[in-house]
C-alpha positions in Angstrom: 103.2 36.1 -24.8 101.2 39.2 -24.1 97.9 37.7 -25.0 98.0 35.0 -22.1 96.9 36.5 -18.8 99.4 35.6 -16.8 98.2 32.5 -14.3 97.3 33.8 -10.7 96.3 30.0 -9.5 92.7 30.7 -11.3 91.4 28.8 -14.3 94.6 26.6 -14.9 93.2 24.5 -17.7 92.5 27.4 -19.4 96.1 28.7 -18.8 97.5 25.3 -19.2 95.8 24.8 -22.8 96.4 28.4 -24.0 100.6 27.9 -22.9 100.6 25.0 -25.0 99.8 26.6 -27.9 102.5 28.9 -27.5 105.0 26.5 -27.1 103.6 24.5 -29.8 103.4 27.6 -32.4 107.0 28.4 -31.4 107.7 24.7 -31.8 109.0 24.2 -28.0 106.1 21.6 -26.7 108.3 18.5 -27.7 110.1 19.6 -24.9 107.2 19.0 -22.0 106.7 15.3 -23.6 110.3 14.1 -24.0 113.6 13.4 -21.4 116.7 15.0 -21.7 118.9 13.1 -24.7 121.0 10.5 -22.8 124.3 9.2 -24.2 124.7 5.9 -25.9 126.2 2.9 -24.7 130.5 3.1 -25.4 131.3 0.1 -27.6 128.5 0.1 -29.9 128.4 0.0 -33.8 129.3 3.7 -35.1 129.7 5.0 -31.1 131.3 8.1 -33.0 128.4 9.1 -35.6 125.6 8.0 -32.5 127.7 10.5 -29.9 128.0 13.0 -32.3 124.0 13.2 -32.7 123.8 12.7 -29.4 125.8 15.8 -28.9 123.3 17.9 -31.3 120.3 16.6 -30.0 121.0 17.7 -26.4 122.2 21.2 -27.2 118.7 21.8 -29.4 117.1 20.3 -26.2 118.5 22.3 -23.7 118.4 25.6 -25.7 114.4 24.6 -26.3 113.6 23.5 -23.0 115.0 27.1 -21.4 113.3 29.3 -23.7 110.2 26.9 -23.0 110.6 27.4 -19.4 111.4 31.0 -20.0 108.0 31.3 -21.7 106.4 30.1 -19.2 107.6 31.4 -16.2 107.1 34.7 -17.6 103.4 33.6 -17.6 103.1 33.1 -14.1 102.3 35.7 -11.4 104.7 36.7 -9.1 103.1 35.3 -5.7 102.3 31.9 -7.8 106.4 32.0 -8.8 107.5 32.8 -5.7 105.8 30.0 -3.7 106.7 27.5 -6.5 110.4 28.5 -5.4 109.8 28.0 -2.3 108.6 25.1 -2.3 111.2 23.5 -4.9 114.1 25.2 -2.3 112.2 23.1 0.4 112.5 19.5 -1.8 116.3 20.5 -2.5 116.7 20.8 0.7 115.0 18.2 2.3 116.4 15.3 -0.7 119.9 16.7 0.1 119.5 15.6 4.0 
């Protein structure tokens, strides 16, 4: 991670495109492409064996996706973090009204 300038809201392509590669090398990009594992329907052929997968499929994604967001918030300036907060706080708030 120490060869990626961290982004300061200049040249985000560049930044974009060279994150990427990290989490591709690190094999973590799946996890920008792809939703969260959802459960299967109850009463269908082997539920058991299709929860059970389910099950491991969303522990791998979970554990991926926060080391992928880890990753990339470490790559992220301060002031560009802390008015992406702010403004997710803002939505929370404002959808919870």
């Amino acid at each position: 991670m120490k060869a990626i300038k961290q982004f300061n809201g200049i040249d985000f392509p560049l930044w974009k495109k060279m994150i990427e590669g990290i989490l591709e090398f690190l094999e973590l990009d799946y996890v920008l492409y792809t939703v969260k594992p959802f459960p299967p329907t109850s009463g269908i052929e082997d539920y058991d064996e299709k929860m059970y997968e389910y099950h491991f499929k969303l522990e791998q994604w979970e554990k991926d996706n926060k080391l992928a967001k880890r990753n990339i918030k470490r790559s992220i300036s301060d002031g560009i973090r802390g008015v992406l907060m702010m403004r997710r706080t803002r939505l929370l708030v404002v959808s919870s009204i």
